[in-house]
C-alpha atoms as one frame of an Amber mdcrd trajectory, in Angstrom:
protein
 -18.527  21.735  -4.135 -17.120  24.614  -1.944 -14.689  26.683  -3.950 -13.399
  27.477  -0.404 -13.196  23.507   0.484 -11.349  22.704  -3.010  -8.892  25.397
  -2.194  -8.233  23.892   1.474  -8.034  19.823  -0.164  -5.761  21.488  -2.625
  -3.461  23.267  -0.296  -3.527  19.979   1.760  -2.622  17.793  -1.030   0.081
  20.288  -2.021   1.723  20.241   1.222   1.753  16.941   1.431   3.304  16.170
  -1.806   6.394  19.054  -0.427   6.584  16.755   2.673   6.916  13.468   0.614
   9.589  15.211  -2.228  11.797  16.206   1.177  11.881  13.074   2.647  12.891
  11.618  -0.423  15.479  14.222  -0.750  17.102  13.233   2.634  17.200   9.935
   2.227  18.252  10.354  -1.240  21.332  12.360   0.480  22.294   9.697   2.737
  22.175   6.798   0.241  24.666   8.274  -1.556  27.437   8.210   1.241  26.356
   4.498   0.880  28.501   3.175  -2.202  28.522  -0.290  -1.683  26.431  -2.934
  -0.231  27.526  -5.275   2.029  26.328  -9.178   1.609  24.827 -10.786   4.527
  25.208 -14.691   4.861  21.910 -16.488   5.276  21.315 -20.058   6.317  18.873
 -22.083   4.222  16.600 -22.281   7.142  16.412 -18.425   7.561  16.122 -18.170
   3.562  12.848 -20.657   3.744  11.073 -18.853   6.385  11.748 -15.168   4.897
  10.335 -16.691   1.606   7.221 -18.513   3.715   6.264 -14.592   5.045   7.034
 -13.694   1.659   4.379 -15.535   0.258   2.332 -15.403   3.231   1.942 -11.387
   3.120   1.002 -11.771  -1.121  -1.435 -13.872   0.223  -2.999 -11.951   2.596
  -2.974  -8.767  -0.084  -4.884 -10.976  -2.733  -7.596 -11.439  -0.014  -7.605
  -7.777   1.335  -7.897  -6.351  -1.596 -10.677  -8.999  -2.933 -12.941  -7.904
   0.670 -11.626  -4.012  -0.652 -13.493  -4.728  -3.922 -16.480  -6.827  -2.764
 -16.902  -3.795  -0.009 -16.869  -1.071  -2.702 -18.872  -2.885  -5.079 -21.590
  -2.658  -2.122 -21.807   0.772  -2.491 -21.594   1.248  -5.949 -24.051  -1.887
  -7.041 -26.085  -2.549  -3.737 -29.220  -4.539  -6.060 -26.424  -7.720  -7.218
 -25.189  -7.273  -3.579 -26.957  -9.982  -1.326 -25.998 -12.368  -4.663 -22.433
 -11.586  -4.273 -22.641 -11.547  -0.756 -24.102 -15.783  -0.585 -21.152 -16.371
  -3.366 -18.413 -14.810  -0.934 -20.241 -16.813   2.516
């Protein structure tokens, strides 16, 4: 690899992390005007459907991240792929 290119990715990824510890930092500052939490009534109704997406988004990252997996293991083991692929269909 590139010394040049590592030095760039590196300077990237440093930034980046800067960017992330600031933002952090602010909101850090304003949560701590922010003593207390107020409670918010909720009907049973509203309860039961916040739960439903609840459950509904786990699903949904259970699948993506078993197509995230069968997807990578196509590039890392493409001879058991076609097998795995019939299994998944």
């Amino acid at each position: 690899m590139d010394p040049a290119y590592k030095m760039e990715r590196m300077k990237e990824a440093t930034e980046k992390i800067y960017a992330f510890h600031e933002a952090y930092r602010i909101i850090d500052q304003q949560m701590e005007g922010l003593s207390y939490q107020l409670k918010v009534p909720f009907s049973r109704d509203m309860y039961e459907t916040w739960f439903g997406i609840e459950k509904s988004i786990l699903k949904f990252d259970r699948v993506f991240n078993k197509v995230e997996k069968f997807n990578a293991r196509a590039f890392t083991d493409p001879a058991n792929h076609e097998r795995r692929e019939k299994r998944m269909i």
